[in-house]
C-alpha positions as CSV (number, residue, x, y, z in Angstrom):
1,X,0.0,0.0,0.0
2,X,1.9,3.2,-1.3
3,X,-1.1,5.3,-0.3
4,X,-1.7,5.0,3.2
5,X,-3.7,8.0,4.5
6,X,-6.3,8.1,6.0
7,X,-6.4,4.3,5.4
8,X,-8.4,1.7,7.8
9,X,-6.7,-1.0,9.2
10,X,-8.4,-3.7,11.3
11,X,-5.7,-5.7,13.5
12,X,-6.7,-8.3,15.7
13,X,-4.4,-9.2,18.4
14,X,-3.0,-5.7,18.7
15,X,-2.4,-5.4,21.8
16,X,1.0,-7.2,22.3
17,X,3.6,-8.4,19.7
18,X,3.1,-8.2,16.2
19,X,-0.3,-7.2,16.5
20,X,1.0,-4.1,18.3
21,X,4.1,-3.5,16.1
22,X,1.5,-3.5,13.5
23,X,-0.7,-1.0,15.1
24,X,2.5,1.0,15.8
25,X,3.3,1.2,12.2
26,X,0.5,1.7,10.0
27,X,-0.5,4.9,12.8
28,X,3.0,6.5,11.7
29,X,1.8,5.9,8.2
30,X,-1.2,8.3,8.3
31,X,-3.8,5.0,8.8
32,X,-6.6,4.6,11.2
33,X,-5.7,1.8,13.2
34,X,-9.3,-0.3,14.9
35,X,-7.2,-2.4,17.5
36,X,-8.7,-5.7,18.3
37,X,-8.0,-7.5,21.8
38,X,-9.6,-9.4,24.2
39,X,-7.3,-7.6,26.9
40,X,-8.9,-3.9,27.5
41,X,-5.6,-2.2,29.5
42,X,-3.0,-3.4,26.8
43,X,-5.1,-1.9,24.5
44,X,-5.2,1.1,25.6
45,X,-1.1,1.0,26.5
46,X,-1.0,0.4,23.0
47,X,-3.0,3.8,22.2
48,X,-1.1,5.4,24.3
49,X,2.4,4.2,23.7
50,X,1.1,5.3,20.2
51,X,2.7,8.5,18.8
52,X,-0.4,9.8,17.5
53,X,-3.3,8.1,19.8
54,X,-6.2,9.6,18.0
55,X,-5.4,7.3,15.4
56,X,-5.7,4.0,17.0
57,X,-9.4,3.1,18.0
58,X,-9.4,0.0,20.7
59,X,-11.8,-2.5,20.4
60,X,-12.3,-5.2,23.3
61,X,-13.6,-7.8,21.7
62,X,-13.2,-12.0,21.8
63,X,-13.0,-13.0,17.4
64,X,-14.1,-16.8,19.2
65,X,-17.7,-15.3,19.9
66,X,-19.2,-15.0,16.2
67,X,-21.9,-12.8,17.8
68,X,-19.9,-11.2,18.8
69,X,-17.5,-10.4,15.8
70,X,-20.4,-9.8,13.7
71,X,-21.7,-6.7,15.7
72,X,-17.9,-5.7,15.8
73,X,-18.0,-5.5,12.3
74,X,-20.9,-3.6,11.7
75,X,-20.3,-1.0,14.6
76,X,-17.0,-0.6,12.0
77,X,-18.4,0.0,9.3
78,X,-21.2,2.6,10.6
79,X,-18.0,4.6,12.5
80,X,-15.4,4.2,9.4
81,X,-16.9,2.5,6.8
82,X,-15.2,-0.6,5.2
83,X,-11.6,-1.5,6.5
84,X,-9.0,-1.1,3.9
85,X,-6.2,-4.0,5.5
86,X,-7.4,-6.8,7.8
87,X,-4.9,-8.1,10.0
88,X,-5.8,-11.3,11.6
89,X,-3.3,-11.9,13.7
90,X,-4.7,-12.6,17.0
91,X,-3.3,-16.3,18.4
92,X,-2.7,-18.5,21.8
93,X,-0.2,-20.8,22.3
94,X,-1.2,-24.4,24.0
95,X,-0.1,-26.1,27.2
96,X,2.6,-28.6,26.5
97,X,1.9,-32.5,26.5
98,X,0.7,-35.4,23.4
99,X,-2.2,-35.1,21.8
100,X,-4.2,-37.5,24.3
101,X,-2.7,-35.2,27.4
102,X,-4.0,-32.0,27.0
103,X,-7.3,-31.1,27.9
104,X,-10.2,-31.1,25.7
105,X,-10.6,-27.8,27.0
106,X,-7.1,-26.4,25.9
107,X,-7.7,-28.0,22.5
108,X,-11.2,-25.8,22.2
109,X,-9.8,-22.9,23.7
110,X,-6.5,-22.9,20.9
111,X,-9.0,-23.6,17.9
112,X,-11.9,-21.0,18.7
113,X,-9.2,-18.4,19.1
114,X,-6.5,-19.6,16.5
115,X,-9.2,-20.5,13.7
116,X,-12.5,-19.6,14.5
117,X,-11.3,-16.3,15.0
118,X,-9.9,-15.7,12.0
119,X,-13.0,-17.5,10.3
120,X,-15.5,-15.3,12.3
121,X,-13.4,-12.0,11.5
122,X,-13.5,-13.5,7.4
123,X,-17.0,-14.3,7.6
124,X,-17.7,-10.7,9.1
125,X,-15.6,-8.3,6.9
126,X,-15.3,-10.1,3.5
127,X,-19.1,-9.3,2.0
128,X,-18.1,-5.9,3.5
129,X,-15.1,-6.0,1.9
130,X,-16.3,-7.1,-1.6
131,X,-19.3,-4.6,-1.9
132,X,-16.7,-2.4,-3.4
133,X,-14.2,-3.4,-6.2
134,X,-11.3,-1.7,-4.7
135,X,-8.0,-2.8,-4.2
136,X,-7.8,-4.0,0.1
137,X,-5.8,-6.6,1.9
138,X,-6.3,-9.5,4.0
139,X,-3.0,-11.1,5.8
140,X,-3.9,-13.8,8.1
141,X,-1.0,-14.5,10.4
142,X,0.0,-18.1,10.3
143,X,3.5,-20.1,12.3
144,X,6.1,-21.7,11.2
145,X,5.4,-24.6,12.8
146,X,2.6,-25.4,10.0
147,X,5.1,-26.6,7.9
148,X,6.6,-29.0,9.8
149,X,6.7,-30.5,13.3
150,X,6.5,-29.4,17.0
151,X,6.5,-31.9,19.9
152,X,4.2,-30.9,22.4
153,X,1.8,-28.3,20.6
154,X,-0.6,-30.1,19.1
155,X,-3.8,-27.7,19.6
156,X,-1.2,-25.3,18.4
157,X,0.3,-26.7,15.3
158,X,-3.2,-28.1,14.4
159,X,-4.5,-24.8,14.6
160,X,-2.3,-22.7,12.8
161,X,-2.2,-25.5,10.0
162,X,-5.3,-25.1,9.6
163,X,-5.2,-21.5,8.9
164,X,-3.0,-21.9,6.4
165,X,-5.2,-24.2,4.5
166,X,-8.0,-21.6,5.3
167,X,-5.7,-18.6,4.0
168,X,-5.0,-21.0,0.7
169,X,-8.8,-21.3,0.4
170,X,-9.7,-17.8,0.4
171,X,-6.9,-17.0,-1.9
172,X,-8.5,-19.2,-4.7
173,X,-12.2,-18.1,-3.6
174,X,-11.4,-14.6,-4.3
175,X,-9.1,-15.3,-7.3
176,X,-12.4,-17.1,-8.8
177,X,-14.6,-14.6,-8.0
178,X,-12.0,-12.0,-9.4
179,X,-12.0,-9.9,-6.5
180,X,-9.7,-7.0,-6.1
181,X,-8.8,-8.4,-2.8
182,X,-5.3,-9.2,-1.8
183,X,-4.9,-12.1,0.7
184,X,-1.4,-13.1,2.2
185,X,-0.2,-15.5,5.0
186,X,2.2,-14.4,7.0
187,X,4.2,-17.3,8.1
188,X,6.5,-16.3,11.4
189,X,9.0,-18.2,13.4
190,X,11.6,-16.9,15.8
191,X,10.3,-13.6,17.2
192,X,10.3,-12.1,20.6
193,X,7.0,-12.1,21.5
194,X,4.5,-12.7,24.6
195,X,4.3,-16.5,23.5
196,X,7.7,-17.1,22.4
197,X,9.2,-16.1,25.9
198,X,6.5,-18.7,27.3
199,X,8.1,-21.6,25.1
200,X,10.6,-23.6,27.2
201,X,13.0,-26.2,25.6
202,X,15.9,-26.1,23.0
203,X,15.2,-22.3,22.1
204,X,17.1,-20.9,19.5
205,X,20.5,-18.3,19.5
206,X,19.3,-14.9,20.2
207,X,20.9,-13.8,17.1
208,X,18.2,-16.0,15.1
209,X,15.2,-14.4,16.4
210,X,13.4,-11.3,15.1
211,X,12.0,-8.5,17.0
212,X,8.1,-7.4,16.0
213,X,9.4,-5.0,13.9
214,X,11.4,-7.0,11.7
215,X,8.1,-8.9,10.8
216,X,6.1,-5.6,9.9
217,X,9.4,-4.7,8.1
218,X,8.8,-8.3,5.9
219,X,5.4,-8.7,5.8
220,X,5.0,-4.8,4.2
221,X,7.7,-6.1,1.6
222,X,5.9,-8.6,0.9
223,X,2.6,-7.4,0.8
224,X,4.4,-4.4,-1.9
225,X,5.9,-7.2,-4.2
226,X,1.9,-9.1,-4.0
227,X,3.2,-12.6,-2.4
228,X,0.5,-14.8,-0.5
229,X,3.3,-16.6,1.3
230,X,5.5,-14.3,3.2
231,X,8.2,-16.2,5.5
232,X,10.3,-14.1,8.3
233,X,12.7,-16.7,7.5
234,X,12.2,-18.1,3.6
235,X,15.3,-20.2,3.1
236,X,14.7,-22.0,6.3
237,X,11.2,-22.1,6.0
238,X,11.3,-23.2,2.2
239,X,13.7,-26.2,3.6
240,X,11.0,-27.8,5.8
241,X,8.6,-27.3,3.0
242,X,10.3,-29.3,0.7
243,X,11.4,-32.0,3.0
244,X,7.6,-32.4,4.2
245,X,7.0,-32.6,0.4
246,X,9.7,-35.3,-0.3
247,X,8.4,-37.4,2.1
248,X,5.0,-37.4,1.1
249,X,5.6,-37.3,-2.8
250,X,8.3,-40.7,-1.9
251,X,5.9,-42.0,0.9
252,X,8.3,-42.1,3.4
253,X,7.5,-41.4,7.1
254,X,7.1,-37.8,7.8
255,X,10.4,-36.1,9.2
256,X,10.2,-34.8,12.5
257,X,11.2,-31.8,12.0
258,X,10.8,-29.5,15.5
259,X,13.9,-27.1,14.5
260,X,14.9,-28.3,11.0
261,X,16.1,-25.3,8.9
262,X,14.6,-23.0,11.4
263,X,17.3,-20.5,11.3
264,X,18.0,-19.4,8.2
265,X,16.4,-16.1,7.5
């Protein structure tokens, strides 16, 4: 987006992290920011860590309650009218253990945030979105972790998998339909946020991970040069593709792959 002005940006998940670095961004490019987060008093440190904070407009809102999403989304468009970028980038991690471990409730609580969100915030903004033929942009924020393995992190790694199928999905809806729509996936790994600092295990050099910033920094690039996958670290990333490919094109076992090619950016 070259012309940012006066643009409206939706960001879920802006009140820590990405979400935030987001927020911080796009206000110091002239756009309207509509902050999304369940957590009221980060939001409003976010408007006012801000460095113009009539520009960023909080929103407490949970993206798991489709009720509740849906009057979200019209209350935005009778304020500002339809959003210009959608950012669905809200996500929780999941308590560690196997599959048959965790909680059922842990498992329901990682999906209604880490997919149905997303799918409610879709559901809600798209027909908004597509009532005008104008040129907007949908990024859904994805893991690395989708294209491989994680012991441990089921809920998660099923979750965010799935959004990358879902992301994949709309890409080839709105292709069909010939919508003026952009859709990306933004596909981290390695950055200091809330949830990485959680993780516990073999973590990686410090010189390997990102801040926030660095991922606005990429996912802008990518959004200017129109790519659906954008990768904070593409060789690396591109490496556990293909050996998750190799092994299912030779039907081999699939490689366990928790921290293969992680690093390289």
């Amino acid at each position: 987006m070259k012309d940012t002005k006066n643009k409206i940006a939706c960001i879920t998940g802006a009140a820590s992290g990405i979400g935030q670095a987001m927020a911080h961004r796009f206000i110091t490019q002239g756009m309207q920011v509509i902050g999304v987060d369940i957590n009221q008093d980060a939001l409003q440190a976010t408007k006012q860590a801000s460095k113009h904070p009539d520009n960023f407009h909080p929103f407490t809102v949970d993206i798991a309650n489709e009720d509740a999403v849906n009057q979200f989304a019209n209350e935005v468009k009778i304020q500002f009218g339809v959003v210009d970028m959608l950012c669905n980038n809200a996500g929780i991690g999941a308590h560690k253990g196997r599959i048959w471990d965790i909680s059922s409730e842990n498992w329901h609580q990682v999906f209604n945030v880490n997919f149905w969100g997303i799918t409610n915030m879709i559901r809600a903004f798209v027909p908004m979105m597509l009532n005008e033929n104008k040129k907007r942009y949908i990024i859904n924020t994805c893991s690395g972790v989708a294209l491989g393995t994680q012991w441990g992190q089921s809920p998660y790694v099923s979750s965010k998998s799935a959004v990358l199928s879902l992301s994949e999905l709309l890409f080839h809806e709105l292709k069909k339909d010939e919508s003026a729509i952009q859709v990306s996936v933004l596909v981290p790994t390695f950055v200091q946020t809330r949830d990485y600092l959680t993780v516990k295990g073999d973590l990686p050099n410090e010189d390997d991970v990102l801040q926030a910033n660095d991922v606005v920094d990429i996912m802008l690039e990518g959004i200017e040069n129109q790519r659906f996958y954008i990768f904070t670290h593409p060789k690396g990333l591109a490496k556990r593709v293909q050996v998750k490919m190799e092994s299912m094109i030779n039907r081999t076992d699939p490689v366990f792959s928790e921290h293969l090619y992680y690093k390289e950016k």
